[in-house]
C-alpha positions as CSV (number, residue, x, y, z in Angstrom):
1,X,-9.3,-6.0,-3.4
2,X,-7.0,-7.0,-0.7
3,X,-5.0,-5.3,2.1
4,X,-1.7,-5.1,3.5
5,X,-1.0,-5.4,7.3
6,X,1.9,-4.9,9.2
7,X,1.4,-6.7,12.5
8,X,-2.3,-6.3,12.5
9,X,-2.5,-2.4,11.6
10,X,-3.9,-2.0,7.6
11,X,-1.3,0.3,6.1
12,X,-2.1,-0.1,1.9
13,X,-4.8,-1.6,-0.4
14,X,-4.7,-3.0,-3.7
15,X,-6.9,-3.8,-6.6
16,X,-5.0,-7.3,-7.0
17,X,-6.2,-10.3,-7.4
18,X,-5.0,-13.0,-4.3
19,X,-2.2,-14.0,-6.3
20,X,-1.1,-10.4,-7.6
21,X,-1.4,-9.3,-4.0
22,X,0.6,-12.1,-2.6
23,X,3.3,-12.3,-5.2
24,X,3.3,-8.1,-4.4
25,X,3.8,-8.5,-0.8
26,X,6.3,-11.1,-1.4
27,X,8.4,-8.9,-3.6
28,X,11.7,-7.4,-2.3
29,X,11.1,-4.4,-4.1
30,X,8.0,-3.7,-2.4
31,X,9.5,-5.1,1.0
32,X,12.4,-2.3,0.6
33,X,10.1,0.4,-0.2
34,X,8.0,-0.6,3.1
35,X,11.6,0.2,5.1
36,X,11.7,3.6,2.9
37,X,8.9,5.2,3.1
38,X,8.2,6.7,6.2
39,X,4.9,7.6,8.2
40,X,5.1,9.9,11.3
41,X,9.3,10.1,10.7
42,X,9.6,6.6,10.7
43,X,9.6,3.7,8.4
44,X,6.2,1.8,7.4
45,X,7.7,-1.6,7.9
46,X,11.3,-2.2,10.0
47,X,11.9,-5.3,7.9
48,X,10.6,-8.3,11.0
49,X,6.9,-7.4,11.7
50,X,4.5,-9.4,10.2
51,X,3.1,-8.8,6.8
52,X,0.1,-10.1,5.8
53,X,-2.8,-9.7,3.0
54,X,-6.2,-10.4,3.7
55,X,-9.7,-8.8,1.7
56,X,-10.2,-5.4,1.8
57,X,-13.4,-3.7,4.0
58,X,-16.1,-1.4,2.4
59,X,-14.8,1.5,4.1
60,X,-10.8,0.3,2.3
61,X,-12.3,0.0,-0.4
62,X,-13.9,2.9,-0.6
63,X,-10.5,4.8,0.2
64,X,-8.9,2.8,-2.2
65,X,-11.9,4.2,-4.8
66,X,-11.2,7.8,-3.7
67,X,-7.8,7.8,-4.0
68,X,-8.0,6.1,-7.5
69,X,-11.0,8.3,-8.7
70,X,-7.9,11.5,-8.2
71,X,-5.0,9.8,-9.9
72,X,-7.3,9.2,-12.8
73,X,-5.9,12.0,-14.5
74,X,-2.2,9.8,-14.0
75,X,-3.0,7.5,-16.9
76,X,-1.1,5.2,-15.0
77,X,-1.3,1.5,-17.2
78,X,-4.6,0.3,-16.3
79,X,-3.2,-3.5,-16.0
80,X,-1.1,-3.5,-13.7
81,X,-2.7,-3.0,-9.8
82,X,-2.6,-0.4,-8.0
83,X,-1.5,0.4,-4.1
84,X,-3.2,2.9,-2.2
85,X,-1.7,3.5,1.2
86,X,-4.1,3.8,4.2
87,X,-1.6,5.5,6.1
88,X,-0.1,9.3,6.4
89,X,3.2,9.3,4.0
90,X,5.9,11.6,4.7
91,X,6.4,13.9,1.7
92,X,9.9,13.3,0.6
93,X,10.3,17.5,0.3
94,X,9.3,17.7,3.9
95,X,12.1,15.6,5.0
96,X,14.8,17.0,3.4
C-alpha cells in the first residue's frame, strides 16, 4: 500500500502497487479531483504543492483496512485499487 502526500501532510492511501500508485497520482483526473474535493471548506490540493507517494504506515494501513472492510458491501471491481482518504471530506450536500 502506498500514500499520497500533499507537501508532507498524508491525505489518501491506496492498495496500489508503486506503479498503479504513481501512474494514479500522475493522472489529471485524480489531480482535478484533488482541487475539487474539499476538506475543512477548502480544496485538498491547490494544483502547486507537492505531491508525492511513498509506503503506507501500520496505523494507514490499518485505516485504509477499516474503511475498506465498510464499503465491502459496494461490490466495487475488486481489480482496480482503491483510495481511501486520510482526511475529513466535505459532504457535497453540506455545501450546497
Amino acid at each position: 500500500m502506498f500514500t499520497v502526500e500533499i507537501a508532507g501532510r498524508a491525505i489518501a492511501v491506496t492498495n496500489a502497487d508503486e506503479a498503479q500508485a504513481r501512474e494514479l497520482i500522475e493522472s489529471e483526473e485524480f489531480r482535478e479531483d484533488l482541487t475539487v474535493i474539499q476538506s475543512e471548506g477548502k480544496p485538498i490540493w491547490d494544483g502547486k504543492a507537492t505531491l508525492d507517494l511513498r509506503p503506507a504506515t501500520p496505523d494507514e494501513e490499518e485505516e485504509f483496512e477499516e474503511a475498506d472492510d465498510l464499503d465491502d458491501e459496494d461490490e466495487a471491481d475488486e481489480d482496480e485499487p482503491s483510495v481511501v482518504f486520510l482526511i475529513d471530506i466535505d459532504d457535497e450536500e453540506d455545501e450546497e
